[in-house]
N, C-alpha and C positions, 0 to 999 in steps of 0.2 A: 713795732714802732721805733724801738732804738735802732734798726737797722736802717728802716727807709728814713730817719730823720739824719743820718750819717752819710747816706747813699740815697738821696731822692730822686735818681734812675730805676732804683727797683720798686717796684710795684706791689707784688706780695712778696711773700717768704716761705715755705710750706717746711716743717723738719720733720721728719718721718724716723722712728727709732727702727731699729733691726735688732736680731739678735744675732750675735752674743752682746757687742761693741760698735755697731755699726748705726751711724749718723748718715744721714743723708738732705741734702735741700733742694729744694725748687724753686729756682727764681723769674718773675716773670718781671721782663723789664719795661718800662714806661716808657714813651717819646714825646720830646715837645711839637705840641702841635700850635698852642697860640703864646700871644706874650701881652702884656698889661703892664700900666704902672701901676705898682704899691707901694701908697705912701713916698712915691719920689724915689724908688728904684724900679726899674725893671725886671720882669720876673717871666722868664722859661716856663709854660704852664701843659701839660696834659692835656688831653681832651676830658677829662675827669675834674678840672680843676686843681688838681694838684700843682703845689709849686714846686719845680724841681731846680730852677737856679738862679742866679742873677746875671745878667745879661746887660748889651747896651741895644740899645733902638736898632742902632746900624747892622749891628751882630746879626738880630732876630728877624728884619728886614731879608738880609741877604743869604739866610736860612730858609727863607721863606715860610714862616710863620705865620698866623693869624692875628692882628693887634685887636684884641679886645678895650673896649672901654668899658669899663663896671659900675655898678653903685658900689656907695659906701661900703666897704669890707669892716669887718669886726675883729680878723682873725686872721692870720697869715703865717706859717713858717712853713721852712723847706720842708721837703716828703708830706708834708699835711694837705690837706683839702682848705682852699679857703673858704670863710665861713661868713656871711654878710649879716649888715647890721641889723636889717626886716630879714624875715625867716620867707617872707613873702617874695623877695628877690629872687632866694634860693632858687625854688620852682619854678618862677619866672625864666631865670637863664639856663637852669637845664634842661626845661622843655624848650625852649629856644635855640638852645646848640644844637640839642637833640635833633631835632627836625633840620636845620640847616647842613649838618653832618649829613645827612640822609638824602638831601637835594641833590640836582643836576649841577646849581651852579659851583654847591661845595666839591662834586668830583669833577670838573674843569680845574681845581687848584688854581683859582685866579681872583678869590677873595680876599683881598688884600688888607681890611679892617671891619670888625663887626660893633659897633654901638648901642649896645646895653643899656643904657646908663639911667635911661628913659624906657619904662615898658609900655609908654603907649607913641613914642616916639622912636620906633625902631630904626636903624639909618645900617646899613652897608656899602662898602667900595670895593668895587668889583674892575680887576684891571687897571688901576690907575689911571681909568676913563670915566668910570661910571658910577654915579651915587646914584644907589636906588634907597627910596624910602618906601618904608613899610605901613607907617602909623603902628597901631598895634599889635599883638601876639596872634588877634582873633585871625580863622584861618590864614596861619601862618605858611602853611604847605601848599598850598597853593597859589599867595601872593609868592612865595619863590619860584614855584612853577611858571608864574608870569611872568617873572621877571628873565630867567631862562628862555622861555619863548622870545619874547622879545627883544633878549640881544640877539641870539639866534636867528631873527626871522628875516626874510630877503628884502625887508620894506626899512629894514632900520640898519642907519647907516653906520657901519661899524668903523670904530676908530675915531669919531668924532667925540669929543666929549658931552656928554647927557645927563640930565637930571629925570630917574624916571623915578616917577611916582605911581604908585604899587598900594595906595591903601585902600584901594574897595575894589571887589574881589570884583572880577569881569572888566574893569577898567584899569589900563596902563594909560599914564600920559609921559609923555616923550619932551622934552625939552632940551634942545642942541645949544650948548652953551660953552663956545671957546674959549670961554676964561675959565672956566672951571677946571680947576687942579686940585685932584683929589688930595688928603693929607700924607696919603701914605706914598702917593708920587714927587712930593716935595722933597 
């Protein structure tokens, strides 16, 4: 713990003795993969949650990070896990990365902010074109799947900006709306 809260890049730490004198370590290191506000700074986060720095929006942006929006946190410091104020969250957002990590749209790398904040009001911006919304968690893997089809598909027209709506499974609706500027493209 004293290490990764010194160095919240490294992940574990493993020390392995030897004999006679011999010390050895293992470290395996972390990456930022999203960023968040807490509490009115910005923070560097793993795919684990973990906080590993303080950042600025532009910084994390142009790193290409993920902007999470969260519920209320309980618990925040570097090298730690953050820890929310319902224990109900918890599970909520990590079966929710989880699956989203796993997606098509997530390895396109074109997910530009994910909205949490609300689990029956899930929201993503995908491109700086496109909010899809989810509604809820309930199949969650495959309203992503949808939503991947359907930017993807020859009938939808790419580059225009859309509001697709993605919450009941077997239905995508499409809505082309040229004023729509997504937050993360502002």
């Amino acid at each position: 713990r004293s290490i990764t809260f010194r160095c919240p890049y490294i992940k574990s730490v493993d020390v392995e003795l030897g004999i006679p004198n011999k010390v050895s370590f293992s470290i395996t290191e972390d990456t930022a993969v999203y960023y968040a506000c807490i509490w009115g700074d910005w923070m560097k986060l793993s795919s684990g949650l973990r906080v590993l720095e303080v950042t600025t929006e532009q910084e994390a942006k142009e790193a290409g990070l993920t902007k999470l929006s969260l519920p209320k946190i309980m618990y925040s410091v570097a090298g730690g896990v953050i820890e929310f104020d319902n224990p109900r969250d918890e599970r909520f957002i990590r079966d929710a990365l989880s699956v989203v990590e796993n997606s098509q749209l997530s390895m396109s790398g074109k997910i530009d902010s994910i909205d949490l904040s609300n689990e029956y009001d899930i929201t993503m911006e995908y491109d700086g074109k496109y909010l899809l919304e989810y509604g809820d968690e309930a199949d969650l893997e495959l309203k992503l799947l949808m939503g991947y089809k359907t930017i993807t598909s020859d009938k939808f027209e790419t580059g225009v900006p859309a509001r697709i709506n993605l919450g009941t499974v077997g239905e995508a609706s499409v809505k082309y709306d040229h004023s729509l500027i997504t937050n993360s493209s502002k």
